[in-house]
PDB file of N, H, CA, C and O in Angstrom:
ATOM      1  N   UNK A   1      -4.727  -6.847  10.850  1.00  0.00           N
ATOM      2  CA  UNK A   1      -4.784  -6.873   9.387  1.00  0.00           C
ATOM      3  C   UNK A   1      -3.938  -8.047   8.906  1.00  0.00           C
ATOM      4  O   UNK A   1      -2.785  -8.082   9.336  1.00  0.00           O
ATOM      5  N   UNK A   2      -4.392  -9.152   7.960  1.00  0.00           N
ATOM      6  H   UNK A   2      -5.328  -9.123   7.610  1.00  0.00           H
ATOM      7  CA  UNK A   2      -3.607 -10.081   7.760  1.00  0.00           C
ATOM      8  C   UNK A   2      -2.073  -9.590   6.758  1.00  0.00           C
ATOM      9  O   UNK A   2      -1.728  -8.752   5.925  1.00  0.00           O
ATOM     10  N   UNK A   3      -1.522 -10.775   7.537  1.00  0.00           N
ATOM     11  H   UNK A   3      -1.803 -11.455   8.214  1.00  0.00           H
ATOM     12  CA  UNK A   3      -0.147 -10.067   6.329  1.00  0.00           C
ATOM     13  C   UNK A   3      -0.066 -10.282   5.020  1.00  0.00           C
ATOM     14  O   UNK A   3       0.747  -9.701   4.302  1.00  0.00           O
ATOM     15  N   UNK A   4      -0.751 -10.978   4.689  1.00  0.00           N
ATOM     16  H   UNK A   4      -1.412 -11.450   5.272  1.00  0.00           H
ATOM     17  CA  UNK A   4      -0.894 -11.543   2.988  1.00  0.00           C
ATOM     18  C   UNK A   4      -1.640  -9.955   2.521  1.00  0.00           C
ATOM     19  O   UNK A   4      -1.664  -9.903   1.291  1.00  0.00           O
ATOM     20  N   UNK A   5      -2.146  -8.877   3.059  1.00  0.00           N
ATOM     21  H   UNK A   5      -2.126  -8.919   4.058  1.00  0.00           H
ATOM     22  CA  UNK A   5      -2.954  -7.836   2.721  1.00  0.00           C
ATOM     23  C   UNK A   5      -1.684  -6.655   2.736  1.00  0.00           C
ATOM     24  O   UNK A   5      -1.530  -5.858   1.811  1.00  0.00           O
ATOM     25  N   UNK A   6      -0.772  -6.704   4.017  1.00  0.00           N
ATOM     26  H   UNK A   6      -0.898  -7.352   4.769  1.00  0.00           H
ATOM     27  CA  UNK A   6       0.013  -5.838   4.016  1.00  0.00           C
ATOM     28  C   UNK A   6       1.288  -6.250   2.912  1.00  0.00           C
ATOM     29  O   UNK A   6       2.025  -5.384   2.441  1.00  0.00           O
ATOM     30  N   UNK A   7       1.411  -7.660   2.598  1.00  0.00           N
ATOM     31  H   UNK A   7       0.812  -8.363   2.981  1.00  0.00           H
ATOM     32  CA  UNK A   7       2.443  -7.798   1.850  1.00  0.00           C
ATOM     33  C   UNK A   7       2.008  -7.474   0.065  1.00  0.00           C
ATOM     34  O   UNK A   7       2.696  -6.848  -0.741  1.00  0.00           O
ATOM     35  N   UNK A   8       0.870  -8.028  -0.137  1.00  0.00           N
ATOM     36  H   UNK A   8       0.312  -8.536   0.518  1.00  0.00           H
ATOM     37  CA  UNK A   8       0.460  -7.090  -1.403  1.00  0.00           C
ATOM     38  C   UNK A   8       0.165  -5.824  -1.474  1.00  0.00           C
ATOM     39  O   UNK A   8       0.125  -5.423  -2.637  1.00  0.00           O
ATOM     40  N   UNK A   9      -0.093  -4.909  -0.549  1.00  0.00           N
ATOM     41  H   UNK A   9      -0.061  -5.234   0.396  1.00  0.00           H
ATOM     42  CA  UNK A   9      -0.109  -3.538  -0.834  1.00  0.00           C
ATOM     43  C   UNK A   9       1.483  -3.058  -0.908  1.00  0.00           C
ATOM     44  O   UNK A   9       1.546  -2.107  -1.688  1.00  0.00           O
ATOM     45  N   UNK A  10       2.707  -3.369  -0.398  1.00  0.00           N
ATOM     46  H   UNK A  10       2.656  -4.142   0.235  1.00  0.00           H
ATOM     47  CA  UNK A  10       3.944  -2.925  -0.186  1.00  0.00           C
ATOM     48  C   UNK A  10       4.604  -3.853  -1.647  1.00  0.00           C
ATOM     49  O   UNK A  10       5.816  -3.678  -1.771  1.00  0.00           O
ATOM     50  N   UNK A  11       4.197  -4.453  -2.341  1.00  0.00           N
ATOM     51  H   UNK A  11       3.212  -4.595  -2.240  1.00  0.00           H
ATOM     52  CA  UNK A  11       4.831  -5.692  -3.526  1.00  0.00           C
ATOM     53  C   UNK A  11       4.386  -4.114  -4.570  1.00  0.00           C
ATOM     54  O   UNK A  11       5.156  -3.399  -5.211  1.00  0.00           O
ATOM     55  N   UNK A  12       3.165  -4.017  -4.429  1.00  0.00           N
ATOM     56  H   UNK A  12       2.540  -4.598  -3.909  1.00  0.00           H
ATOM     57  CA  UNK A  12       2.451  -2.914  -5.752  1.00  0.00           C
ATOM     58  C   UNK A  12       2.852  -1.925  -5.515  1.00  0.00           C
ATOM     59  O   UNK A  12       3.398  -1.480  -6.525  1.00  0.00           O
ATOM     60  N   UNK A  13       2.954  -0.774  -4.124  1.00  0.00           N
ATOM     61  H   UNK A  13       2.511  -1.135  -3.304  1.00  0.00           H
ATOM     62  CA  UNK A  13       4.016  -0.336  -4.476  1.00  0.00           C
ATOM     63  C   UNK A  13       5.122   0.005  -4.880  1.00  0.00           C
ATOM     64  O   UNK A  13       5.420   0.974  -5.578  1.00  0.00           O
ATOM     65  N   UNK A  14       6.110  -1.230  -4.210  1.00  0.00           N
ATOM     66  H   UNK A  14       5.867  -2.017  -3.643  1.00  0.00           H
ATOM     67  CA  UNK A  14       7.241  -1.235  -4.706  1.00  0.00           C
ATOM     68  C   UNK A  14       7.374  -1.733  -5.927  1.00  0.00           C
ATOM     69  O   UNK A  14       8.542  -1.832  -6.301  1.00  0.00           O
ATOM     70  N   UNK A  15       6.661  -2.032  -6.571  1.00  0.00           N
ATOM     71  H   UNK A  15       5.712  -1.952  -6.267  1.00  0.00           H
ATOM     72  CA  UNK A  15       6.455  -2.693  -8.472  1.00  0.00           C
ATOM     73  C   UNK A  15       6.194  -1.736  -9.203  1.00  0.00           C
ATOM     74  O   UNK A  15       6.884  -1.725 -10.223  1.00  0.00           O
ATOM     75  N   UNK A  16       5.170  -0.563  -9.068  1.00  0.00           N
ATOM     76  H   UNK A  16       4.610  -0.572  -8.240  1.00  0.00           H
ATOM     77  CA  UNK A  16       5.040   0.378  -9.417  1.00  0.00           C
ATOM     78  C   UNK A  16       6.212   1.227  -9.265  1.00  0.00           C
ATOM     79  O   UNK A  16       6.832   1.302 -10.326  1.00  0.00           O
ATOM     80  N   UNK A  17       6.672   1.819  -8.421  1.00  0.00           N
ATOM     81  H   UNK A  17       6.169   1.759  -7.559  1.00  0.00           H
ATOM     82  CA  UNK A  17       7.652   2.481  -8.587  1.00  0.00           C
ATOM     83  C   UNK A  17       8.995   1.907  -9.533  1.00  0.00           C
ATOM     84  O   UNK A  17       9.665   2.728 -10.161  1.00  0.00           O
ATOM     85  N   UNK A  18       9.273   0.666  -9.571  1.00  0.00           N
ATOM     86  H   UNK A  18       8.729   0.000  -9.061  1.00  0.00           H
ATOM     87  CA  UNK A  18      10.185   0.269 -10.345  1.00  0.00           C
ATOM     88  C   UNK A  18      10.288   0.318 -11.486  1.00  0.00           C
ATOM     89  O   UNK A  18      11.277   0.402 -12.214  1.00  0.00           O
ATOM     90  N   UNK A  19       9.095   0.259 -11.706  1.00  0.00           N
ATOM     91  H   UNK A  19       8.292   0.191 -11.115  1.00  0.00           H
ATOM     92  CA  UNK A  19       8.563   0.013 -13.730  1.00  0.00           C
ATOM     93  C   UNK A  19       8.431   2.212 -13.537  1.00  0.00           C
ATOM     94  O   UNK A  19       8.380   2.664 -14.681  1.00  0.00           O
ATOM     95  N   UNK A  20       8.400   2.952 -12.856  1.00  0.00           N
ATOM     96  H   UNK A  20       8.441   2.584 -11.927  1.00  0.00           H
ATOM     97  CA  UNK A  20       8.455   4.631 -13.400  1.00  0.00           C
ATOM     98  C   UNK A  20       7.352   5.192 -12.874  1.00  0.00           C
ATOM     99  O   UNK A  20       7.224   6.412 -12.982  1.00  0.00           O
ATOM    100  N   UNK A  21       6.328   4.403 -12.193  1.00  0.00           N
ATOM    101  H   UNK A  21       6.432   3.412 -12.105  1.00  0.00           H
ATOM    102  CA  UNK A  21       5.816   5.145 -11.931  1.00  0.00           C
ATOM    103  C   UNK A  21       5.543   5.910 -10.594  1.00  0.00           C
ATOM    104  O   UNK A  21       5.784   5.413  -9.493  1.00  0.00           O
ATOM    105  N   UNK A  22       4.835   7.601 -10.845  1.00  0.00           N
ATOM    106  H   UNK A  22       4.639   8.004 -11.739  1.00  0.00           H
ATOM    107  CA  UNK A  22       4.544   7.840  -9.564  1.00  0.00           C
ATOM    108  C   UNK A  22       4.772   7.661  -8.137  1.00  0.00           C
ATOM    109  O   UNK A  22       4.585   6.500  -7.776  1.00  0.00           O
ATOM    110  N   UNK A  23       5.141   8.517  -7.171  1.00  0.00           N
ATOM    111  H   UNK A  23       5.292   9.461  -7.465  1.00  0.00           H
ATOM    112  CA  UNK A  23       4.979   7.983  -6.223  1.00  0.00           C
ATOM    113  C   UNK A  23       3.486   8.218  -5.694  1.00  0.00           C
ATOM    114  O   UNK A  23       3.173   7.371  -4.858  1.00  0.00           O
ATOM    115  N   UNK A  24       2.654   9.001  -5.927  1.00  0.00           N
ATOM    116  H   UNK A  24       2.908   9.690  -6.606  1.00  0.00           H
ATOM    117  CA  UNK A  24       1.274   9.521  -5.521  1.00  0.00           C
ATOM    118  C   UNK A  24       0.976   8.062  -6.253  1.00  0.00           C
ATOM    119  O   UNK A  24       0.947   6.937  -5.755  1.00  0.00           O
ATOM    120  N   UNK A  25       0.797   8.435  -7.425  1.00  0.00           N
ATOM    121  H   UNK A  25       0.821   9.349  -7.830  1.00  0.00           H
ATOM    122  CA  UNK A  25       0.329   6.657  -7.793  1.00  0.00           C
ATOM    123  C   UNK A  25       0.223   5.338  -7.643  1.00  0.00           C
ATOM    124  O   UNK A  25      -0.669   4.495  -7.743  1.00  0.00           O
ATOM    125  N   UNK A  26       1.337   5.369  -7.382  1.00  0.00           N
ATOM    126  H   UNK A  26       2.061   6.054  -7.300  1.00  0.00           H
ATOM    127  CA  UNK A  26       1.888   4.309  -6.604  1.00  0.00           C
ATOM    128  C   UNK A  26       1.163   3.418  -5.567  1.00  0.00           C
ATOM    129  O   UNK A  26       0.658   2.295  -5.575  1.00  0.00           O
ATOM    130  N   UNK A  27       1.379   4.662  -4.446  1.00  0.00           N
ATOM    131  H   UNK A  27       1.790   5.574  -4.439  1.00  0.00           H
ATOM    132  CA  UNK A  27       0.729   4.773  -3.101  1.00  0.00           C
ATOM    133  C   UNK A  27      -1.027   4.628  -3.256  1.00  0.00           C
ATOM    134  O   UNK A  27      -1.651   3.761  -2.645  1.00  0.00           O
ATOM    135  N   UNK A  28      -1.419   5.233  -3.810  1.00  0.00           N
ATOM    136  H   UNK A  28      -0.912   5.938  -4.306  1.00  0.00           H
ATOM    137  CA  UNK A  28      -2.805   5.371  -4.480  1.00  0.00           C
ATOM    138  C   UNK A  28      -3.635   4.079  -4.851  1.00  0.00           C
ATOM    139  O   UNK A  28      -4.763   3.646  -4.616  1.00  0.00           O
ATOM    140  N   UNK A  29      -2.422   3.647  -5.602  1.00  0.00           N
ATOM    141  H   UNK A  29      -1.505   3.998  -5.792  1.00  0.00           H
ATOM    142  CA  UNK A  29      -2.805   2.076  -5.860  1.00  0.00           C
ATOM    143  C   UNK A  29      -2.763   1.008  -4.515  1.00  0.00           C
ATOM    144  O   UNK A  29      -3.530   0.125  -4.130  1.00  0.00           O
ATOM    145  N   UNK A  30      -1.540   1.522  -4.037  1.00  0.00           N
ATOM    146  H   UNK A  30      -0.917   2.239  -4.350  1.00  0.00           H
ATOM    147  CA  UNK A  30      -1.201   0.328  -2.916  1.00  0.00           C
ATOM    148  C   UNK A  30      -2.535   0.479  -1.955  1.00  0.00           C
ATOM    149  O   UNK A  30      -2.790  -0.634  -1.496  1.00  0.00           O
ATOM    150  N   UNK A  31      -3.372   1.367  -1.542  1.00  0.00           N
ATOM    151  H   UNK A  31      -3.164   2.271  -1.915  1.00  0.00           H
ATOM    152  CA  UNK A  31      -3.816   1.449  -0.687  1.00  0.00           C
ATOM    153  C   UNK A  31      -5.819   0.826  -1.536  1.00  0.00           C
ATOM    154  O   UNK A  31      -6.774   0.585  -0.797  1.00  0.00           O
ATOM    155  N   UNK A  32      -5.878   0.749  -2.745  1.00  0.00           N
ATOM    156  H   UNK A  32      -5.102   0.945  -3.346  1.00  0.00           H
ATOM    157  CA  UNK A  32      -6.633   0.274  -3.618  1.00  0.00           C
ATOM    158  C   UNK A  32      -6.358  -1.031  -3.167  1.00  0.00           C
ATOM    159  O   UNK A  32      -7.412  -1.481  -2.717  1.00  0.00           O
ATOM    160  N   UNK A  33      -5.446  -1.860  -3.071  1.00  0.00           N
ATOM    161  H   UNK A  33      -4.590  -1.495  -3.436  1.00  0.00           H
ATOM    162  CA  UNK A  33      -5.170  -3.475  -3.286  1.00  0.00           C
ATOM    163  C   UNK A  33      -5.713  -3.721  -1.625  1.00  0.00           C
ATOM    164  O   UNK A  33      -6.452  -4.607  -1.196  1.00  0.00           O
ATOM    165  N   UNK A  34      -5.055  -2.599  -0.899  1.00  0.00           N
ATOM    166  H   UNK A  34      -4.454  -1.879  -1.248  1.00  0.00           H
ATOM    167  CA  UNK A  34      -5.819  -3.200   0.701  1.00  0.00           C
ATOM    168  C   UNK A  34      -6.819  -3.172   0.312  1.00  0.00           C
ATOM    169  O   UNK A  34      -7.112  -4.242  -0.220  1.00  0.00           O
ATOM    170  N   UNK A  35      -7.958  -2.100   0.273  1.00  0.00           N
ATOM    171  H   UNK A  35      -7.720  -1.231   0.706  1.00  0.00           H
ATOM    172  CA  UNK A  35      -9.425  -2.189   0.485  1.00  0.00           C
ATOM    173  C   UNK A  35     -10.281  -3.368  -0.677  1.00  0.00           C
ATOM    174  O   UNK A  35     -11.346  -3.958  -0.866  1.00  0.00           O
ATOM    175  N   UNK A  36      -9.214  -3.206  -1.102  1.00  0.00           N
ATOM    176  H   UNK A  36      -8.350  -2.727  -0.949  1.00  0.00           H
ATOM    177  CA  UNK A  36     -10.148  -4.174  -1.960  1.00  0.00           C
ATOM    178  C   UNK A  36     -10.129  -6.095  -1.215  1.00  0.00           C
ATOM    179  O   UNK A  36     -10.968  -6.989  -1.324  1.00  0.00           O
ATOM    180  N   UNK A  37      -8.843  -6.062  -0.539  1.00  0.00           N
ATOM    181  H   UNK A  37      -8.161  -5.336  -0.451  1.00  0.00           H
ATOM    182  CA  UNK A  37      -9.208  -7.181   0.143  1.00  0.00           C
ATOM    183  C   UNK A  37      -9.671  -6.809   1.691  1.00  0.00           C
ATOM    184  O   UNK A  37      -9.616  -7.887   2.283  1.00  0.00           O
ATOM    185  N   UNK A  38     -10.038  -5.935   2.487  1.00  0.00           N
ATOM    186  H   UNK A  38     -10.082  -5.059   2.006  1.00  0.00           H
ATOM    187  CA  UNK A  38     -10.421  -5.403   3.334  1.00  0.00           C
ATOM    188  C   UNK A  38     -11.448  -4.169   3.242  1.00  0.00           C
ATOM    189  O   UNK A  38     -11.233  -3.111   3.833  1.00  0.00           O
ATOM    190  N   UNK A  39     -12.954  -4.473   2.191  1.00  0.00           N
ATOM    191  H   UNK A  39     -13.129  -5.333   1.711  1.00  0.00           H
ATOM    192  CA  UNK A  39     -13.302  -3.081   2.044  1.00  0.00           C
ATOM    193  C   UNK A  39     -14.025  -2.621   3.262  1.00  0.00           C
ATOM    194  O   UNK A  39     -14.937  -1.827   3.030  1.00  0.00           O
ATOM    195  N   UNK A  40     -13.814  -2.956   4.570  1.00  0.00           N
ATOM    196  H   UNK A  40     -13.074  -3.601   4.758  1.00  0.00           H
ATOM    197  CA  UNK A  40     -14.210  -2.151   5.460  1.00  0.00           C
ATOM    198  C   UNK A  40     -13.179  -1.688   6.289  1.00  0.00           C
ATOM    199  O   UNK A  40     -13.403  -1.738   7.498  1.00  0.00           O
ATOM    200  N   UNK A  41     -12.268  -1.317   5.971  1.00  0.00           N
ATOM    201  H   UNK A  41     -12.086  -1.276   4.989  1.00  0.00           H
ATOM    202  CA  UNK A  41     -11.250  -0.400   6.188  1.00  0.00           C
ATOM    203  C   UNK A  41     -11.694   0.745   5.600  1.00  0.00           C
ATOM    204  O   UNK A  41     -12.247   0.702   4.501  1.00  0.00           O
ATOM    205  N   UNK A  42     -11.489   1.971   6.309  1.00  0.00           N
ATOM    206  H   UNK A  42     -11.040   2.006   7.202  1.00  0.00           H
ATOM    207  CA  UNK A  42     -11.489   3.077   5.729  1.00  0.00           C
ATOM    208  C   UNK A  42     -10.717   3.558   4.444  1.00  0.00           C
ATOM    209  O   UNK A  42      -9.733   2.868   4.178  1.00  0.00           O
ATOM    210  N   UNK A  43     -10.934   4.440   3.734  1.00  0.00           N
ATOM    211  H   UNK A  43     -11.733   5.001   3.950  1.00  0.00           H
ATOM    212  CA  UNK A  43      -9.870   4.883   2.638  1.00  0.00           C
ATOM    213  C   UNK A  43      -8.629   5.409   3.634  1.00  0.00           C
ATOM    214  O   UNK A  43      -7.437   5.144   3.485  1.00  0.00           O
ATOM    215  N   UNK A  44      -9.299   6.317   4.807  1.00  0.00           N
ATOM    216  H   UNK A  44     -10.268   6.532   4.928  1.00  0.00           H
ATOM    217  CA  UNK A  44      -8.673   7.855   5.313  1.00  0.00           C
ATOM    218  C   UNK A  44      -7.650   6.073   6.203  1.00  0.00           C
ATOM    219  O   UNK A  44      -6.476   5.954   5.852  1.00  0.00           O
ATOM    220  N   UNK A  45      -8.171   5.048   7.127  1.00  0.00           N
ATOM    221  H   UNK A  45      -9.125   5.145   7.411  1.00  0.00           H
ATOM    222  CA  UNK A  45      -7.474   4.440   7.826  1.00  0.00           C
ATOM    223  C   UNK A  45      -6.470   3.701   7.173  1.00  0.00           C
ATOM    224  O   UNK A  45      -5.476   3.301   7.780  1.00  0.00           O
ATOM    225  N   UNK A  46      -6.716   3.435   5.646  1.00  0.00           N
ATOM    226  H   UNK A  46      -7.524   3.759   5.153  1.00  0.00           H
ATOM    227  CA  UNK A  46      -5.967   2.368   4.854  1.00  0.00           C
ATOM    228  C   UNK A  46      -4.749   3.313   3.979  1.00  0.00           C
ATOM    229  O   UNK A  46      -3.839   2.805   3.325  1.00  0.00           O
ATOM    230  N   UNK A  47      -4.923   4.401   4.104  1.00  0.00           N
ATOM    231  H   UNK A  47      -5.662   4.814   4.636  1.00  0.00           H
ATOM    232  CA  UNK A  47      -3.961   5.375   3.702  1.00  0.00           C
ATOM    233  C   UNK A  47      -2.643   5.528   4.788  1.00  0.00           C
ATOM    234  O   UNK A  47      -1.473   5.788   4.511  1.00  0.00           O
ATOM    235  N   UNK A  48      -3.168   5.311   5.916  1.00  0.00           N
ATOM    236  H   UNK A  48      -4.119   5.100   6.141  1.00  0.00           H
ATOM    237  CA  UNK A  48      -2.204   5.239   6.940  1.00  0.00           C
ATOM    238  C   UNK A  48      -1.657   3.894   7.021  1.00  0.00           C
ATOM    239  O   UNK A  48      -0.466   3.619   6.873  1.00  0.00           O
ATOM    240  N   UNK A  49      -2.748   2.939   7.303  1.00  0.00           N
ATOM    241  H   UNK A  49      -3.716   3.163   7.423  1.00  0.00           H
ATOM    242  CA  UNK A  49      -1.855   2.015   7.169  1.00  0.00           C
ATOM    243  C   UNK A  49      -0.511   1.388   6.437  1.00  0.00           C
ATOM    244  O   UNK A  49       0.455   0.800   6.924  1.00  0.00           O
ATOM    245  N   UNK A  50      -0.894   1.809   4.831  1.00  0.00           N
ATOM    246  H   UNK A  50      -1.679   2.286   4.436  1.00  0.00           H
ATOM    247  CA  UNK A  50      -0.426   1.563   3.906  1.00  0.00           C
ATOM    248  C   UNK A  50       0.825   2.423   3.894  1.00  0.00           C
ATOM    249  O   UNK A  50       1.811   1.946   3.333  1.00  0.00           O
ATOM    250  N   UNK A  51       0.927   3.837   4.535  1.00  0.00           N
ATOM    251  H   UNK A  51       0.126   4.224   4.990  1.00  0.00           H
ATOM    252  CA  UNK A  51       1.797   4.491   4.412  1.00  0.00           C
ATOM    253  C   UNK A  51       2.984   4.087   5.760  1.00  0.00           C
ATOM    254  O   UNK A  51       4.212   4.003   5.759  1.00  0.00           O
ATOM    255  N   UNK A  52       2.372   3.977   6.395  1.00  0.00           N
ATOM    256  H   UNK A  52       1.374   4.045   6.395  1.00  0.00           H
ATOM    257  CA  UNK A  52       3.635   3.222   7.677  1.00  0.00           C
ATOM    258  C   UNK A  52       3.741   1.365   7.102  1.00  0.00           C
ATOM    259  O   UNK A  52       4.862   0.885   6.928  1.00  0.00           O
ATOM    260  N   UNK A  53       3.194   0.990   6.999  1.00  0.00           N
ATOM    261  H   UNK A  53       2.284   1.380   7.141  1.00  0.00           H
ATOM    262  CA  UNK A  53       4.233  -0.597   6.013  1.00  0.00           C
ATOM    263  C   UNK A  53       5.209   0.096   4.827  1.00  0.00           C
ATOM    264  O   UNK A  53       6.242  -0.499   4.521  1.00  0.00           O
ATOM    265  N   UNK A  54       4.851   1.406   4.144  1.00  0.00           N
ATOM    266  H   UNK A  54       4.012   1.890   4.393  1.00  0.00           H
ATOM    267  CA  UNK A  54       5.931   1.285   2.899  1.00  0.00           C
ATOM    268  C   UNK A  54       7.105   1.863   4.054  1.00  0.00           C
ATOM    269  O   UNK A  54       8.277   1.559   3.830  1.00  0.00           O
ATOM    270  N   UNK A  55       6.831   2.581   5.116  1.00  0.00           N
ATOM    271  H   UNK A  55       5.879   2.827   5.298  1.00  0.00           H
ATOM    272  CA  UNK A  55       7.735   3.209   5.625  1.00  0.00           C
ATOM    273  C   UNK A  55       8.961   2.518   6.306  1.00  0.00           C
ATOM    274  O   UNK A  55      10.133   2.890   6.359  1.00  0.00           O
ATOM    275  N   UNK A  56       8.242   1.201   6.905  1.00  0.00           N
ATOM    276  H   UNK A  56       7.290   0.899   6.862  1.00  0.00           H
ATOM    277  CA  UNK A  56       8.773   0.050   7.734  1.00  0.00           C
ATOM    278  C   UNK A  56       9.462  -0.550   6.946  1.00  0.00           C
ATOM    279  O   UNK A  56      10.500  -1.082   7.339  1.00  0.00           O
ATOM    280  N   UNK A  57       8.985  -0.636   5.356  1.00  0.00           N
ATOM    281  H   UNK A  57       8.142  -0.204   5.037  1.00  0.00           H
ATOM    282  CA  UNK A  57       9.666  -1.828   4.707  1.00  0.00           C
ATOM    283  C   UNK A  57      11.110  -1.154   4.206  1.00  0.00           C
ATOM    284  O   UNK A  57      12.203  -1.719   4.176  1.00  0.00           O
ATOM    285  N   UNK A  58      10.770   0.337   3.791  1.00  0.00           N
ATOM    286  H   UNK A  58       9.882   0.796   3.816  1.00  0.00           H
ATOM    287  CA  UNK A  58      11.914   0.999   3.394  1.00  0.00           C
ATOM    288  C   UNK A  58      12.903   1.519   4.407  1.00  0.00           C
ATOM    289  O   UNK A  58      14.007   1.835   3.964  1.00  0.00           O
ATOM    290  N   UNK A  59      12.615   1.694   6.062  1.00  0.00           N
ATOM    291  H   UNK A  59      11.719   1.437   6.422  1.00  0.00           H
ATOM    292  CA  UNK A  59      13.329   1.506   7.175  1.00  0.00           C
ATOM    293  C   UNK A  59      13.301   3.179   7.433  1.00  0.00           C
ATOM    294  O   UNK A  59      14.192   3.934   7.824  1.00  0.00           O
ATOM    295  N   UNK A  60      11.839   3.442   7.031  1.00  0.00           N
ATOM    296  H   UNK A  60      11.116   2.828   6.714  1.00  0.00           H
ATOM    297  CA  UNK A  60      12.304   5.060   7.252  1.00  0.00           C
ATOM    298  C   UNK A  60      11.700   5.166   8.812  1.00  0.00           C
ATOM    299  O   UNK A  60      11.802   6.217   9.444  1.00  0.00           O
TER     300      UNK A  60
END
C-alpha cells in the first residue's frame, strides 16, 4: 500500500479528532480517504489496515 495512502488516512484521523470529533467518525472517515485512493481494497481489509497505522502511529 503506498505511503502517501497510509499517511493521509492517519493525517484525517488525527485532524478529525483534534477539531472534536468522534472517534467512530473519525476512523470511518480515515478508512473513506484509503478506498477512495485504493478502491479495490476491501472496506472489511481497509478497516484493518487503517486501524493498525492509527495504532502504530499512536504506539499502541
Amino acid at each position: 500500500m503506498a505511503e502517501e495512502a497510509r499517511g493521509a488516512s492517519v493525517r484525517t484521523y488525527l485532524e478529525l479528532i483534534r477539531f472534536g470529533n468522534a472517534d467512530p467518525h473519525a476512523f470511518e472517515t480515515a478508512v473513506t480517504v484509503l478506498r477512495m485512493r485504493h478502491p479495490d481494497v476491501s472496506r472489511h481489509d481497509a478497516r484493518h489496515l487503517v486501524a493498525d497505522w492509527i495504532c502504530e502511529h499512536l504506539g499502541h
